[in-house]
C-alpha positions as CSV (number, residue, x, y, z in Angstrom):
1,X,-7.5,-28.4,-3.3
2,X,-6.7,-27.8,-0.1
3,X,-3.0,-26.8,-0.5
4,X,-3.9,-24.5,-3.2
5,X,-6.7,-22.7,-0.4
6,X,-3.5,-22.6,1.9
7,X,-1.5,-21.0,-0.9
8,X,-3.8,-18.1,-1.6
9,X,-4.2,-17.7,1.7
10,X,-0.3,-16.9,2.0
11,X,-0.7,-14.3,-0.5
12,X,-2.9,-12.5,1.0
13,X,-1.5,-12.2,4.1
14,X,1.8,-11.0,2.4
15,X,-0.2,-8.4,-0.2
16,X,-1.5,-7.5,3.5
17,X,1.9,-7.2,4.7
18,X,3.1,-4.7,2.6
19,X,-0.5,-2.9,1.6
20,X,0.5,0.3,4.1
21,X,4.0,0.4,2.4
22,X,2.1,0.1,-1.2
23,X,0.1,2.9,-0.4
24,X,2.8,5.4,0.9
25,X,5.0,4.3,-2.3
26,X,2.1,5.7,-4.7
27,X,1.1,8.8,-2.8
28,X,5.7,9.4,-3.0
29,X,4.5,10.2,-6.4
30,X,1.8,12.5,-6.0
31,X,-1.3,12.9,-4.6
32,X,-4.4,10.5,-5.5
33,X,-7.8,10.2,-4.3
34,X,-9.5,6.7,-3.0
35,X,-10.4,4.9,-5.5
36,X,-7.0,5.7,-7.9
37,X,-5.3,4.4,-5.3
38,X,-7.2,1.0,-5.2
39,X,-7.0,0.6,-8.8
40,X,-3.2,1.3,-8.8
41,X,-2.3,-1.4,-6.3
42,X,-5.2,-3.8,-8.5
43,X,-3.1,-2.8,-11.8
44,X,0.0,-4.6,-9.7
45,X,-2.3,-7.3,-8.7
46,X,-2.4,-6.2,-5.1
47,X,-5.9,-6.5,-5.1
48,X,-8.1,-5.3,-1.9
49,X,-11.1,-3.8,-1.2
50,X,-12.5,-0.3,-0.4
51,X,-13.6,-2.1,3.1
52,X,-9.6,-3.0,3.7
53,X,-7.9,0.4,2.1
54,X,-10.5,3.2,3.4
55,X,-9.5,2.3,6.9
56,X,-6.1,1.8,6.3
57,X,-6.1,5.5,4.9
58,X,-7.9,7.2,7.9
59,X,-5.2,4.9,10.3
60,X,-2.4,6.7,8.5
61,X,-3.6,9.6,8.6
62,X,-4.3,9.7,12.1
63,X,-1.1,8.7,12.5
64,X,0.1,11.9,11.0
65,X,1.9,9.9,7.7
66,X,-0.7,11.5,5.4
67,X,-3.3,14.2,4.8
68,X,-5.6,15.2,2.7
69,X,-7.4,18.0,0.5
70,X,-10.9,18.1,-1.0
71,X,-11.2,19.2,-5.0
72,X,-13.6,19.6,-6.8
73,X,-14.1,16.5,-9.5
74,X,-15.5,16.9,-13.1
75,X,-17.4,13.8,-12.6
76,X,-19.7,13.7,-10.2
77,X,-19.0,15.3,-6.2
78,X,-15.5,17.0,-4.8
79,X,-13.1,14.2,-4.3
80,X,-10.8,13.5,-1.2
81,X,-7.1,13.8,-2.4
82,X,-4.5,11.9,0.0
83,X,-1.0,13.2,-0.1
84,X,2.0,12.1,1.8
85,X,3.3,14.1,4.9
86,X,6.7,14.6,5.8
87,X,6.8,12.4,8.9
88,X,5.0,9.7,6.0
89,X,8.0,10.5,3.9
90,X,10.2,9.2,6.9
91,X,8.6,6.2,7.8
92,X,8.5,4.9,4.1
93,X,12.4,5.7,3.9
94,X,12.3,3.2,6.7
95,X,9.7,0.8,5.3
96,X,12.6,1.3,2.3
97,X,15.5,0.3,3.8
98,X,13.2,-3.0,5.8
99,X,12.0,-3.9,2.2
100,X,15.3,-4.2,1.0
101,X,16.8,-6.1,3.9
102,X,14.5,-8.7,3.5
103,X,14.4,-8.6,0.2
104,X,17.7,-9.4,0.1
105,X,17.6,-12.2,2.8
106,X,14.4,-14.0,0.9
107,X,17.3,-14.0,-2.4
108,X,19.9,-15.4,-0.3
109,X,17.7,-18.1,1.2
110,X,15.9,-18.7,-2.4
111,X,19.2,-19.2,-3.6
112,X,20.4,-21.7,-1.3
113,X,17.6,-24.1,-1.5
114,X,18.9,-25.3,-4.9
């Protein structure tokens, strides 16, 4: 049991990893509020909780990689809509080409164990 505890412990600490690159990936293709974007990264089984992505939102922001707009919602009150900035447009081109270098390392070494 234990080795399975260590397991899912990995994989959370790698959905972690790449949670601020998931986020900027989905607001690339247009603008969502909160709770869409949680539900997007749970549709791809990145699962995480408001407590983990609400900060993780205001952090970005602060740091200028996204903004946002209040609009009105037909269900219920005005909804904050976060949208990618252009300086959050360069750091996920950056976050892209990082992805894809070790992306392609992980293969290389996946492929040598064999």
């Amino acid at each position: 049991m234990e080795n399975a505890n260590i397991i899912e412990n990995n994989r959370t600490q790698m959905r972690r990893g790449v949670l601020e690159y998931s986020i900027l990936l989905i607001l690339a293709a247009g603008d969502e509020y909160a709770s869409s974007i949680i539900q997007k990264l749970k549709d791809v089984n990145i699962i995480v909780a408001e407590g983990t992505t609400y900060p993780l939102l205001i952090r970005l922001k602060k740091l200028g990689l996204l903004n946002y707009r209040w609009e009105e919602s037909p269900q219920g009150p005005p909804r904050k809509y976060y949208m990618i900035t252009e300086m959050g447009r360069e750091q996920l081109a950056g976050l892209d080409k990082a992805w894809e270098e070790l992306s392609e390392a992980v293969c290389t070494i996946r492929k040598g164990r064999g």
